[in-house]
C-alpha positions in Angstrom: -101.2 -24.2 -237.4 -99.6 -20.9 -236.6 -95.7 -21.2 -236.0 -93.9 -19.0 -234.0 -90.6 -17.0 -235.0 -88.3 -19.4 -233.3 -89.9 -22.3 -235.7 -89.3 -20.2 -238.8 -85.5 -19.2 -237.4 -85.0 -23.0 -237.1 -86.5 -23.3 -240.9 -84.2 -20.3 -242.4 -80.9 -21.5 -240.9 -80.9 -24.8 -243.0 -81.8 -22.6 -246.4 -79.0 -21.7 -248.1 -78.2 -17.6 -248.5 -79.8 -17.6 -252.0 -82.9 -19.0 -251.1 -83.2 -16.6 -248.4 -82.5 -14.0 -250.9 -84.9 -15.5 -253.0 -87.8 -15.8 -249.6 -86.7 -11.9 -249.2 -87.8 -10.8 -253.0 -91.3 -12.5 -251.9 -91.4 -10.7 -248.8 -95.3 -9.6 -248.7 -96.6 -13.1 -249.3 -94.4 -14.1 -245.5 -96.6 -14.2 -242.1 -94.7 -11.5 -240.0 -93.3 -13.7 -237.3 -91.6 -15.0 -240.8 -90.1 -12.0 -241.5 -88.6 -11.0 -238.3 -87.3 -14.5 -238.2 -86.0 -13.7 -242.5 -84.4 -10.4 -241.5 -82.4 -12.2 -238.2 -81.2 -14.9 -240.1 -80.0 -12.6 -242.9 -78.3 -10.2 -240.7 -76.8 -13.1 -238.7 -75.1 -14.0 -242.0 -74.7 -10.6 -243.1 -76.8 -11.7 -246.4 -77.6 -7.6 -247.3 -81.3 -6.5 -246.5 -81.0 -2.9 -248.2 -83.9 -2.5 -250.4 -86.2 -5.0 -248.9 -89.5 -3.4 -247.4 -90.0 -5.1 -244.5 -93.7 -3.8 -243.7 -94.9 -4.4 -247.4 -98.6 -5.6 -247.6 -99.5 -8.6 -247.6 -99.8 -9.6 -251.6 -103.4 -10.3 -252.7 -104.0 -13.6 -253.8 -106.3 -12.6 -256.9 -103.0 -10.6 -257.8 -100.3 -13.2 -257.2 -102.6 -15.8 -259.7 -102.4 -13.0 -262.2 -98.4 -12.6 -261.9 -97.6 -16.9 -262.0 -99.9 -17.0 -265.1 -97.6 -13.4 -266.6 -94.3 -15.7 -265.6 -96.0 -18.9 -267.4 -96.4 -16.9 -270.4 -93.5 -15.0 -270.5 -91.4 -18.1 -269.9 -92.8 -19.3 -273.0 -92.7 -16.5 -275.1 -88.5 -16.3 -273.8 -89.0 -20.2 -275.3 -90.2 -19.1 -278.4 -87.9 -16.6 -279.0 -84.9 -18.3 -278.4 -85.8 -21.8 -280.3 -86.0 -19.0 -283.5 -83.2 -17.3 -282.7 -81.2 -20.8 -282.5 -82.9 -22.2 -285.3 -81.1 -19.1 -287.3 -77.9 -19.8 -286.2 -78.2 -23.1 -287.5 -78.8 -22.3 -291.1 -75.3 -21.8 -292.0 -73.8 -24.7 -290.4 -76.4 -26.6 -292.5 -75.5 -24.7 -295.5 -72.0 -25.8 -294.9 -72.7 -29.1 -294.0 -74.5 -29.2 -297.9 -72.0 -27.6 -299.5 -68.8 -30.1 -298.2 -71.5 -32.8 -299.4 -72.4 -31.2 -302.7 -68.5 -32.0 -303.5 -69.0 -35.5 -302.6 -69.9 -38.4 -305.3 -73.4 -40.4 -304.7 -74.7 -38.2 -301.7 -78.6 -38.9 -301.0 -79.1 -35.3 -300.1 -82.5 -35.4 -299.8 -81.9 -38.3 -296.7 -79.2 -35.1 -295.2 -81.9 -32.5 -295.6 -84.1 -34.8 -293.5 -80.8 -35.4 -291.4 -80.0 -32.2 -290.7 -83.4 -30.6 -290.3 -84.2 -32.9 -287.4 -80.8 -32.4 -286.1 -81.1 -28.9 -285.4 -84.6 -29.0 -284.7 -83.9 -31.2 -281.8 -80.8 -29.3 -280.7 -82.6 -26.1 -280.8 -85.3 -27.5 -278.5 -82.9 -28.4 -276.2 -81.1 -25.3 -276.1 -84.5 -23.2 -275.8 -85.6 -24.7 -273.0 -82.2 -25.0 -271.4 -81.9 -21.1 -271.5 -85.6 -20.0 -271.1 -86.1 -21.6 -268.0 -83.0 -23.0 -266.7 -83.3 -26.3 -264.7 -79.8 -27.1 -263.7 -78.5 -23.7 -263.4 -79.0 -20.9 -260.8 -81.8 -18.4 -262.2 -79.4 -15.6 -262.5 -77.9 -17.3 -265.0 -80.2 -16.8 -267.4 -79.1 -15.3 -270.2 -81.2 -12.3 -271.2 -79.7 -9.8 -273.6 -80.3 -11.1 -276.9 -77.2 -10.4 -278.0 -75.7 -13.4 -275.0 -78.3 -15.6 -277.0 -76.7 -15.4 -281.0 -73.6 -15.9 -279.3 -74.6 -19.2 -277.5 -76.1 -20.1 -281.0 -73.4 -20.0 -282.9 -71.3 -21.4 -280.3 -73.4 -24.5 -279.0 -73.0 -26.4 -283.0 -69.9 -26.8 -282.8 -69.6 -28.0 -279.4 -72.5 -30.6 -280.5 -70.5 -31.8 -283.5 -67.7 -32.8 -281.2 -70.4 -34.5 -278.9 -71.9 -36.2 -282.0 -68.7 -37.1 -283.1 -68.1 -39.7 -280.2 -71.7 -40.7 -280.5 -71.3 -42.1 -283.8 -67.3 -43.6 -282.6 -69.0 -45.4 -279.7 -72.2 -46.0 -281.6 -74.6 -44.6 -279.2 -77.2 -43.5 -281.6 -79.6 -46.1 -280.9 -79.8 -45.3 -277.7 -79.8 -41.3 -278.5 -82.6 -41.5 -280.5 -85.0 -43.5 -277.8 -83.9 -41.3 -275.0 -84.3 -38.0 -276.8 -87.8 -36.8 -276.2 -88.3 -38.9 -272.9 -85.4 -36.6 -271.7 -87.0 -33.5 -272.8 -89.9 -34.6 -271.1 -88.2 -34.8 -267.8 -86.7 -31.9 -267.9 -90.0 -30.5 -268.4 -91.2 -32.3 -265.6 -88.7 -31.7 -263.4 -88.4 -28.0 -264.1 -92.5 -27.9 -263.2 -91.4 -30.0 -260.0 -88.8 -27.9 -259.1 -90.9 -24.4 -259.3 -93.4 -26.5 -257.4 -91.0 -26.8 -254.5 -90.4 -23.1 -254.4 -93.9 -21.9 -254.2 -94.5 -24.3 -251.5 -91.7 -23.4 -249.8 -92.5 -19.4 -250.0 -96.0 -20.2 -248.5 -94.6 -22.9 -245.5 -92.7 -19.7 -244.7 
């Protein structure tokens, strides 16, 4: 049913300033009684409309397939690129980790290989997906330069020692363990969910 630009000025002023930003940057896939109602409610809050082409075409839908299925891929090649790049920083903490133990009488090192590898594995996994596609963090948070990326790697191991550390005090590995992969899974979901919500919401608009 066709809404008028009163119903969509009643829809924008619940949306927060970034997701009109966001319903701006998708401008030519918005009905125009949407965009006159967009551009009020961005002035109203003097949200800044400079660069925004108000009379852009409307986006052909053959087109917009083509550009999810780009972001799909490209969202897993930033995936791929960062679980390798974390995975690197991770070698020498490992080779540190073996060396203390080298110095330590009776150590089953091939149980701390297997130890260590699914350790960082895991952790790198986590931290991949975290900052490919980030779920509970604004988008322009993202970290893009590559050079942003080796410094979280080196930085997030320590940080995870400390958090291991009080695993292993409050013995909490157990439970760790079991909840690992289901949580990756959610967040998985959830992220899938949550750009979901956005497409729909673009379109509604």
């Amino acid at each position: 049913m066709a809404q008028t630009v009163e119903g969509f000025a009643q829809h924008y002023s619940s949306l927060t300033n970034e997701e009109l930003e966001r319903l701006a940057n998708d401008v030519q896939s918005l009905l125009p009684e949407a965009r006159l109602a967009l551009r009020a409610e961005m002035e109203r809050r003097n949200v800044s409309v400079a660069g925004i082409d108000w009379a852009a075409q409307p986006r052909d839908e053959s087109a917009s397939g083509l550009a999810s299925s780009t972001e799909s891929s490209g969202a897993f090649g930033r995936f791929f690129r960062n679980f390798l790049i974390f995975l690197v920083c991770d070698i020498p903490y490992g080779a540190i980790v073996i060396g203390v133990a080298s110095r330590v009488p009776n150590v089953d090192f091939e149980l701390l290989g297997y130890g260590l590898t699914g350790a960082f594995l895991r952790f790198s996994v986590v931290l991949a997906l975290l900052t490919a596609k980030p779920i509970f963090m604004p988008d322009r948070l993202t970290p893009t330069r590559v050079r942003t990326l080796w410094i979280i790697g080196f930085v997030a191991p320590p940080v995870a020692c400390l958090i291991l550390l009080l695993v292993i005090v409050f013995h909490l590995e157990p439970v760790v363990s079991a909840l690992f992969w289901p949580l990756v899974i959610l967040l998985l979901v959830y992220g899938w969910w949550r750009d979901r919500k956005k497409k729909s919401e673009v379109k509604t608009a």
